[in-house]
N, CA and C of each residue as an Amber inpcrd file, in Angstrom:
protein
   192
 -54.7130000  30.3430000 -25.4810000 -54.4910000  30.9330000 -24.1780000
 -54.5450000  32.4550000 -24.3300000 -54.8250000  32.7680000 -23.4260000
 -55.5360000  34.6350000 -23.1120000 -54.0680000  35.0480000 -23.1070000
 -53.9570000  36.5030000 -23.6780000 -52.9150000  37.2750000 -23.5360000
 -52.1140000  37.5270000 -21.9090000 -53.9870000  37.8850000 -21.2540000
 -53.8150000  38.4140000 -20.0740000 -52.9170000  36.9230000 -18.8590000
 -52.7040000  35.9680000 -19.2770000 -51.9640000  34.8960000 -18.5770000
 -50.0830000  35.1130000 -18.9750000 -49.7380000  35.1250000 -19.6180000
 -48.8930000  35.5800000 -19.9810000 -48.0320000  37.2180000 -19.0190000
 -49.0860000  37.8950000 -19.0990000 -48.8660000  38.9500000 -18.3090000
 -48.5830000  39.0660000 -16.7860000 -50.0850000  37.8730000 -16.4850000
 -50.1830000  37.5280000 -15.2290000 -48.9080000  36.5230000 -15.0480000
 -48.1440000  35.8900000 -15.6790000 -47.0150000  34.9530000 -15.1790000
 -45.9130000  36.1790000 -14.8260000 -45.6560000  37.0180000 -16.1410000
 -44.6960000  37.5820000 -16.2050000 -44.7280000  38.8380000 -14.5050000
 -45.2600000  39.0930000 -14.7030000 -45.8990000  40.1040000 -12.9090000
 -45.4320000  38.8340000 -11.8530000 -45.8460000  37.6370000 -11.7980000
 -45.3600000  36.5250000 -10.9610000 -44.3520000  36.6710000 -10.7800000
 -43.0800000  36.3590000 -12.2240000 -41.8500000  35.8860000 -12.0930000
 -41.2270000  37.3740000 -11.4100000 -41.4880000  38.7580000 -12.1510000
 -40.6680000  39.6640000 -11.3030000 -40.9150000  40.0940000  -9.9430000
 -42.1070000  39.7250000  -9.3750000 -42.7330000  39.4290000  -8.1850000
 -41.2760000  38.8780000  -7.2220000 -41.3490000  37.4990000  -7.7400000
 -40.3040000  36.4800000  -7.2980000 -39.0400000  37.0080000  -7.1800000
 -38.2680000  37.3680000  -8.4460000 -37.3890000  37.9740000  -8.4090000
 -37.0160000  38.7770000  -7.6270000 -38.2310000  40.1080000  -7.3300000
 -37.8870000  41.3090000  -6.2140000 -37.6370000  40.3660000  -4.8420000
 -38.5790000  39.2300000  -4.5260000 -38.4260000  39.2400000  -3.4830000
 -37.2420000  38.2070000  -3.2570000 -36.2910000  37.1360000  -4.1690000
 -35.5300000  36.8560000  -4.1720000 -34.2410000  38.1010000  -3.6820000
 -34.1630000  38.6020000  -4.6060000 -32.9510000  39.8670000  -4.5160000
 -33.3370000  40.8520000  -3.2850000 -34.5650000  40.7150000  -2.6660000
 -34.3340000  41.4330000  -1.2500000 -33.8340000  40.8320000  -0.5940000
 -34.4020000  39.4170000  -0.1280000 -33.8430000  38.2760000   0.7140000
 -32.2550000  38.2420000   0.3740000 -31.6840000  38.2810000  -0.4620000
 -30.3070000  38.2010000  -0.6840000 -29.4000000  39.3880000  -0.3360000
 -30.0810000  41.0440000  -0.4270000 -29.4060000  42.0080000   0.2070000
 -29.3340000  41.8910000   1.3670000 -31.0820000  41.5650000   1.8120000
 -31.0530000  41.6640000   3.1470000 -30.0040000  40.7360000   4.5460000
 -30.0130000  39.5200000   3.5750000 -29.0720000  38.5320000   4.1650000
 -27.3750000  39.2000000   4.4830000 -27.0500000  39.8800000   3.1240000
 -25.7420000  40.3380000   3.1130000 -25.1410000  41.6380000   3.7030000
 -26.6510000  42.4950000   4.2480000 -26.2280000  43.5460000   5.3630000
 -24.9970000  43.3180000   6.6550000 -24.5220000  44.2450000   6.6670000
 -23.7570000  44.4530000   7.5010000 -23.9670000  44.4380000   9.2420000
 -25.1690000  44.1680000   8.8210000 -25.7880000  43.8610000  10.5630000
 -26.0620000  42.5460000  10.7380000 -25.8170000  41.8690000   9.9830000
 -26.4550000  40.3700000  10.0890000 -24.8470000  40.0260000  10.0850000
 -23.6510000  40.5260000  10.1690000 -22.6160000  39.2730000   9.8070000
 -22.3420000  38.5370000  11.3150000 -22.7650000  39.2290000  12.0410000
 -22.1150000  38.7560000  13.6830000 -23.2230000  37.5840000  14.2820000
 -24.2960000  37.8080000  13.5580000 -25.1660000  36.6950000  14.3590000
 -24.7060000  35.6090000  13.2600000 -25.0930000  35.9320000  12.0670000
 -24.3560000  34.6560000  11.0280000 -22.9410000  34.0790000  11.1740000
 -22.2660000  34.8900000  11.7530000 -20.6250000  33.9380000  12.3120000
 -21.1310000  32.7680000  13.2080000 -21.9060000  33.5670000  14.1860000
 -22.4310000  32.9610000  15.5530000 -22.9470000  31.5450000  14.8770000
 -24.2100000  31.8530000  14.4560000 -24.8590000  30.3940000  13.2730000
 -23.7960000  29.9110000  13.0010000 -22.9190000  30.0610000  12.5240000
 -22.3010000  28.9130000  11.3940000 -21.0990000  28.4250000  12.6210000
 -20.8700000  28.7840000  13.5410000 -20.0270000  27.9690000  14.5910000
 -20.3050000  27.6190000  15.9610000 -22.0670000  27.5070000  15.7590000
 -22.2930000  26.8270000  16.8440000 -22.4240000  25.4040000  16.6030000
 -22.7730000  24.8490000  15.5840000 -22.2500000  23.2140000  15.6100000
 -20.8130000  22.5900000  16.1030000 -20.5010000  23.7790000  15.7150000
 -18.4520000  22.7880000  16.3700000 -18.5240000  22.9560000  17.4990000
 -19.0930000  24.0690000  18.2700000 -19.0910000  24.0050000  19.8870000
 -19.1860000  22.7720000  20.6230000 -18.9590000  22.2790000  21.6550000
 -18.5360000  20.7130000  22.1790000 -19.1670000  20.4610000  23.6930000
 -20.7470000  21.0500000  23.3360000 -21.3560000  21.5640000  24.5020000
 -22.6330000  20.1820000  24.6220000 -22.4000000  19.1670000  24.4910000
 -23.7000000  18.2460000  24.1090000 -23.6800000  17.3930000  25.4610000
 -24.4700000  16.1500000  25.0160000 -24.3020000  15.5910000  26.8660000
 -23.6240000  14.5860000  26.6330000 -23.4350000  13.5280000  27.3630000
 -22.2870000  12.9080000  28.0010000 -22.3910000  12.1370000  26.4110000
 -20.8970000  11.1630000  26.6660000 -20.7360000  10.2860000  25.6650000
 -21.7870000   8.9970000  25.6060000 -22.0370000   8.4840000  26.5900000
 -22.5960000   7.5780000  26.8290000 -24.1550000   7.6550000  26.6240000
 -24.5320000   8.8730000  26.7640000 -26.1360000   9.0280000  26.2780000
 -26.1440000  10.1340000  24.7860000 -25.3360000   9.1550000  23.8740000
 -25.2310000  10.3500000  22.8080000 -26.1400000   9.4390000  21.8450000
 -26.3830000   8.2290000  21.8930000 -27.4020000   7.1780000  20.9800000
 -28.0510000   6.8520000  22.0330000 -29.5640000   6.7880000  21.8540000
 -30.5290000   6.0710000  22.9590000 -30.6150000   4.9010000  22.2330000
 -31.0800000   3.7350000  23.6800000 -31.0080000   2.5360000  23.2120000
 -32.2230000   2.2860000  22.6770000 -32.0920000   1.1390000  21.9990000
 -33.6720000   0.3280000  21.5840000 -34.2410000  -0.4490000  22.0730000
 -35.2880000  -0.5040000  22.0620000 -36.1700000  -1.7250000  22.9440000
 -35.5650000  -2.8160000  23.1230000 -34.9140000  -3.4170000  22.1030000
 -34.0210000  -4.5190000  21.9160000 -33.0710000  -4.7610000  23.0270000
 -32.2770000  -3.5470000  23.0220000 -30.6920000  -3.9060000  23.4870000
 -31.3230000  -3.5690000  25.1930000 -32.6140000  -3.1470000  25.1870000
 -33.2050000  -2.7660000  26.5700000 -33.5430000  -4.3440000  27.1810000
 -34.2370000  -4.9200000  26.3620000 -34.2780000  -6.3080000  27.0410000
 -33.2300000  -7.2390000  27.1800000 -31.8730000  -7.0930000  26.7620000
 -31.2790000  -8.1170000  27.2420000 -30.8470000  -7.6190000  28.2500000
């Protein structure tokens, strides 16, 4: 195997890396914490539709 592959991986992996560790600052800015609260507690919100249409039926339970 060619030297130049080796090189070319190694340029890949810190490639990756930079753009790992941006994605991770960028996530942890101080401007992102208020929409990320928001995200992480809109599932508990209790805003869905009725009880009764929370499973649709199946063809099945439609014909009897």
């Amino acid at each position: 195997m060619s030297p130049a592959w080796g090189h070319a991986t190694g340029v890949l992996i810190l490639l990756m890396m930079a753009a790992f560790i941006g994605i991770w600052v960028w996530a942890w800015l101080p401007y992102h914490k208020r929409n990320f609260s928001w995200l992480a507690r809109l599932p508990m919100e209790d805003q869905g539709a009725a009880p009764d249409d929370s499973i649709p039926a199946t063809d099945e339970e439609q014909r009897r």
